[in-house]
N, C-alpha and C positions, 0 to 999 in steps of 0.2 A: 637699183639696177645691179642685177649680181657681175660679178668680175668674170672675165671671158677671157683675162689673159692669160696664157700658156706660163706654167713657171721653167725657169729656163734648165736646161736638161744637168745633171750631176755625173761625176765622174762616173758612176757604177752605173748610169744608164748608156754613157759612152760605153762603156767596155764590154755589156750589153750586145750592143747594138753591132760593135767592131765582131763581137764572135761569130753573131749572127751571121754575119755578112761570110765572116772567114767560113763556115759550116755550109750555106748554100753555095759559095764555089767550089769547096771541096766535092761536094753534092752532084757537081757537076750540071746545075741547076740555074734559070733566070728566073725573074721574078714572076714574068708571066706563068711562067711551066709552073710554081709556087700558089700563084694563085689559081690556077685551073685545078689542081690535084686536090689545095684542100681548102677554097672556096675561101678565101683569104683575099678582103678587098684589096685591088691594087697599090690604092693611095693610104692604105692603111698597115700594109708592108713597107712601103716607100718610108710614111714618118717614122716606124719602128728602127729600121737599117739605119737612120739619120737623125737616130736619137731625139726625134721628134716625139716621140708618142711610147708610154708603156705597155708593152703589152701584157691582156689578161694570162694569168695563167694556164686557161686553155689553148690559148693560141699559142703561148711560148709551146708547151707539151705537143701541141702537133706540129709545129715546126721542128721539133727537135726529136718527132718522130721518122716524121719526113724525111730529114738531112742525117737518119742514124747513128745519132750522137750515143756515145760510151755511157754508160753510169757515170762515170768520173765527173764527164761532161754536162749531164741531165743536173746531178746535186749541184754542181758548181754554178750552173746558171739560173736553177729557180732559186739558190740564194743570193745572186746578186738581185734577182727581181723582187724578190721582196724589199729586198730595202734600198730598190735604184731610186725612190720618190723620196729620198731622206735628204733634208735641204735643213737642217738644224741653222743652219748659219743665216738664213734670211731672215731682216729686221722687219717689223709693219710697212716702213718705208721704202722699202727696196722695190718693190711693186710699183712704185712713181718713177723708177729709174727706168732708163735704157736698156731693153730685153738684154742687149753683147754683152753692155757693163754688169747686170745683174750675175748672166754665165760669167763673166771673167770674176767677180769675186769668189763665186761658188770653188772655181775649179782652182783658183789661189788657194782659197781657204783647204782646199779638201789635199794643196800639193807635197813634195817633201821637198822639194829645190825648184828658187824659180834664177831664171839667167835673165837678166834684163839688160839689153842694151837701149840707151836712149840717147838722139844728138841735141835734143836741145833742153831738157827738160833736167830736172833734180828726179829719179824715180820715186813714183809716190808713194812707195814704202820706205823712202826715208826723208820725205818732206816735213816739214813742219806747217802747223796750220796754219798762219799769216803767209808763207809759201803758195800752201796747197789753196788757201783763198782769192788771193792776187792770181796765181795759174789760170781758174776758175773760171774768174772774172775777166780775164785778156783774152785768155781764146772763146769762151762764150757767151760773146758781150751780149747776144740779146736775152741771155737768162735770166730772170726774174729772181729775188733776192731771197726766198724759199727755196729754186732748185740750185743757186749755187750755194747754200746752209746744207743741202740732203748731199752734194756732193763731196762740201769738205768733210761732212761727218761719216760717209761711206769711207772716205781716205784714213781717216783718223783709227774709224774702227777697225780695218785693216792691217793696220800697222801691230796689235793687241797680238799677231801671228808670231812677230818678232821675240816677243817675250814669254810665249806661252813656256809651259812642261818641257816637251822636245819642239821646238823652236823650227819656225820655217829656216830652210837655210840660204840666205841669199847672196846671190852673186851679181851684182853691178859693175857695170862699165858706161863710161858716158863720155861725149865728147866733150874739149875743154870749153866749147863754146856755153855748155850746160850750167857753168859753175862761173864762165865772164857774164853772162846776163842778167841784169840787175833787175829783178822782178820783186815787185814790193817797195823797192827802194833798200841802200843802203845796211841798216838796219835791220830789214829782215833776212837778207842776205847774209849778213852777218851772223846774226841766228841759224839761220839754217846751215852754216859751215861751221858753225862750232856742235851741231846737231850729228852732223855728217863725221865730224869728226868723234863725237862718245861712239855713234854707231860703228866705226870701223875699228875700235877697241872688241867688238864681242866677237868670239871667236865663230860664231854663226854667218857673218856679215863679212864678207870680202868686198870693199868696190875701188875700182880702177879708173883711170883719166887718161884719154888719148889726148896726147898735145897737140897742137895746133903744129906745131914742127913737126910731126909725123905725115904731113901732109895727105894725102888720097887714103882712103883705107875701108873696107869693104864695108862698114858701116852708115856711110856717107849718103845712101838709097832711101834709110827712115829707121827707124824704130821698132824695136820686137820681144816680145816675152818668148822662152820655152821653159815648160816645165814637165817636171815628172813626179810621179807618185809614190807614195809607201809601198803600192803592193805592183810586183815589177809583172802583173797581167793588167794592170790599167795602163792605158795607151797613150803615149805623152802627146803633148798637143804644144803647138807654138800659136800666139796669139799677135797678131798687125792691124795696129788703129791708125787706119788712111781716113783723107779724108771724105771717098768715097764710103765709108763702112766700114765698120769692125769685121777681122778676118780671123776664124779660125781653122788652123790648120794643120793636118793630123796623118795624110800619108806619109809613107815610109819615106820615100823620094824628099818631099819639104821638111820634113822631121830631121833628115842628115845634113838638108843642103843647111836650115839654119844652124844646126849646130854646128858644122864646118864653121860658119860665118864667125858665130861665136870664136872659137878658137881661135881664129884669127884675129879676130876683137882682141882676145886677152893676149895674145902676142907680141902685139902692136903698143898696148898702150905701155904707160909705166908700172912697177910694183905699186902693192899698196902704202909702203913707207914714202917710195920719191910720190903718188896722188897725194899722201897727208902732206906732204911739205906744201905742194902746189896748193892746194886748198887754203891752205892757212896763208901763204903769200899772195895769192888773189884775194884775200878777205883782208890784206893789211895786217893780218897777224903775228906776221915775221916780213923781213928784208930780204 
């Protein structure tokens, strides 16, 4: 039985898709009026805009006849088309995963800085595997012992960003509830803050700790990635794992409001020198 899954879309098809959209309201054009004129299925516009679907490059070129895009315009976006289906970073396995998780590695892998706030969790770019496996296996107890193996190995390989050539560059903040939760037990706890602590040595890796004395703070709602890219025409995207669904979210309006949130995030919490002490005196490492 051949595979019928969708692979999940890449930055360059977002960015794509984001033009598209900007070019047909410039156009002063709905999608209906789009499809009447040049016979462009409805719903095959619709996954296009929504980075659902690539389109041919005949239909890019009459779209972008249509909406009288510039030269500039036209070269710029059949080279993103050709190579919006490039997904180098998927492993055989990854296709057993969850379509969000599959995009959310993609669009880590492909980012230049990711901001992660997290209130109860170690972020799993700086977990360690006895961590990331206990995680796994507490919030996903009915998973079977193959999909929490593909999931700590999706984490693991993830991490491989941190050390590449130019280096993702991250930014953490977590509440202090993240670093008192004894997940694993003792020991692995233990490991993973002497972990956390090599990581906040590399000059790429910032993370931060909101004390529990800091009381109420805008973080307190859940959990949330933003990131943005090397090339400052891809559209940064903020990503929310509720547990109704994974959320990704990309207009201009949620794009500010989280990263407002952020800044307050890092306002709030301590430096990174008073997080290292805390870290290491919640782990019994100092008095």
């Amino acid at each position: 039985m051949s595979d019928k899954r969708h692979h999940p879309p890449t930055v360059r098809l977002r960015r794509l898709a984001a033009e598209l959209r900007r070019l047909r309201s410039a156009a002063g054009l709905t999608r209906d009026e789009v499809t009447e004129k040049k016979g462009i299925n409805a719903a095959t516009l619709y996954r296009i805009e929504k980075a659902r679907a690539r389109p041919q490059k005949r239909t890019l070129l009459a779209l972008l006849d249509l909406y009288e895009a510039t030269e500039a315009q036209r070269s710029d976006l059949l080279a993103v088309q050709s190579g919006s289906n490039d997904q180098g970073w998927l492993r055989p396995y990854h296709s057993e995963l969850p379509e969000e998780y599959a995009a959310y590695i993609g669009f880590e892998a492909e980012a230049r800085t990711v901001r992660n706030y997290e209130s109860l969790f170690i972020p799993g770019l700086a977990q360690t595997e006895p961590y990331a496996r206990a995680v796994v296996k507490g919030v996903w107890a009915a998973a079977s012992h193959k999909q929490v193996e593909q999931r700590v190995q999706a984490r693991m390989e993830r991490q491989a960003l941190l050390s590449k050539e130019h280096p993702l560059q991250l930014w953490a903040i977590v509440d202090e509830a993240a670093i008192r939760r004894t997940v694993g037990g003792r020991k692995v706890m233990q490991e993973q803050t002497r972990h956390l602590l090599r990581l906040m040595e590399e000059p790429h890796v910032t993370f931060q700790v909101i004390p529990f004395d800091k009381g109420a703070h805008a973080g307190m709602p859940g959990s949330f990635v933003h990131m943005d890219f090397p090339d400052p025409a891809d559209p940064e995207l903020v990503y929310v794992d509720t547990p109704a669904g994974d959320l990704f979210l990309e207009s201009e309006t949620e794009i500010r409001r989280y990263k407002s949130m952020f800044e307050h995030l890092q306002a709030v919490a301590v430096g990174p020198n008073e997080s290292a002490d805390l870290l290491a005196k919640v782990a019994g490492m100092r008095d």
